[in-house]
C-alpha positions in Angstrom: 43.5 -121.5 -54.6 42.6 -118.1 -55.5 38.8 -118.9 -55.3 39.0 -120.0 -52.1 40.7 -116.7 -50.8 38.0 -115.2 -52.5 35.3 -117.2 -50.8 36.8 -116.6 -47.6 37.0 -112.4 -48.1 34.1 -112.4 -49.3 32.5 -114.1 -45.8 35.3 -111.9 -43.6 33.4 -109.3 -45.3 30.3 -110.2 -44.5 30.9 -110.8 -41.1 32.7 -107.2 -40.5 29.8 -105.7 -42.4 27.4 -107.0 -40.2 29.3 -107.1 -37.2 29.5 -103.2 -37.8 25.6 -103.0 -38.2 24.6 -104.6 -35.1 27.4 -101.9 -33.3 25.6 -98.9 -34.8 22.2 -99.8 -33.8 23.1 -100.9 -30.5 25.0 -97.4 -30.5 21.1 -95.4 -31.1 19.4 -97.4 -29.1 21.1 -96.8 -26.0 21.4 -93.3 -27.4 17.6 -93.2 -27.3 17.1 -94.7 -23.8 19.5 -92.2 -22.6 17.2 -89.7 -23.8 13.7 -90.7 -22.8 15.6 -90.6 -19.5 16.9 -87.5 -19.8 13.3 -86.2 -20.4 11.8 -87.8 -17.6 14.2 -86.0 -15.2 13.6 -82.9 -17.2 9.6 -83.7 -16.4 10.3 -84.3 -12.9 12.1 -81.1 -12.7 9.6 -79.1 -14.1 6.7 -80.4 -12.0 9.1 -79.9 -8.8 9.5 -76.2 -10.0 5.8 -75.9 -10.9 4.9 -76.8 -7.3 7.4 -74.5 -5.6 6.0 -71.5 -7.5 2.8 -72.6 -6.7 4.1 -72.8 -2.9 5.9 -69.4 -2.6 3.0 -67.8 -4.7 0.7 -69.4 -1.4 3.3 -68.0 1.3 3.6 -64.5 -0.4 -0.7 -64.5 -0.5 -0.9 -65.6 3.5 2.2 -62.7 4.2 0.2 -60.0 2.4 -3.2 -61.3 4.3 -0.9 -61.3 7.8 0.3 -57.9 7.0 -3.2 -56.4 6.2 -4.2 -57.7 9.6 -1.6 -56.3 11.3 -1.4 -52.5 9.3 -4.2 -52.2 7.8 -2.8 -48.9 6.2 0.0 -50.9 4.9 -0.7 -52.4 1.6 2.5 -54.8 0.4 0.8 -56.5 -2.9 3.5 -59.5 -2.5 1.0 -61.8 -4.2 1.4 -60.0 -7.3 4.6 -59.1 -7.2 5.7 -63.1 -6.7 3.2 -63.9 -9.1 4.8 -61.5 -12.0 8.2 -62.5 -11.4 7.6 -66.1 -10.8 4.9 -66.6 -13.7 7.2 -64.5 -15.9 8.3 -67.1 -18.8 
């Protein structure tokens, strides 16, 4: 009688231990696909704010070329002012 308790345990055991295995990896691999997203957003982010630097750097070069045409005495040096604040890391 007491041998078959055993035997029974025994696979209960078994099955708990590997039930638990098959949690915990499941558990890091999601974990991991929810980070490779997470750093393809980042990515994305990053290239978006790469391009609007690049953008505004362009828009403060054509104000500064604008406002030498228009006063030539008047020198503004926007482009390097965006530039140094924007490039600043």
């Amino acid at each position: 009688m007491y041998e078959i308790l055993d035997d029974i345990f025994q696979e209960v055991l078994v099955a708990i231990a590997l039930g638990t295995g098959v949690y915990v990896i499941a558990w890091f691999r999601k974990r991991g696909d929810r980070i490779s997203q997470f750093e393809k957003k980042l990515q994305k982010q990053k290239e978006s704010i790469r391009r609007l630097t690049k953008t505004l750097i362009i828009f403060a070069k054509l104000i500064d070329t604008q406002t030498e045409k228009a006063h030539e005495d008047v020198t503004s040096q926007l482009e390097e002012i965006a530039e140094e604040m924007l490039l600043d890391d």
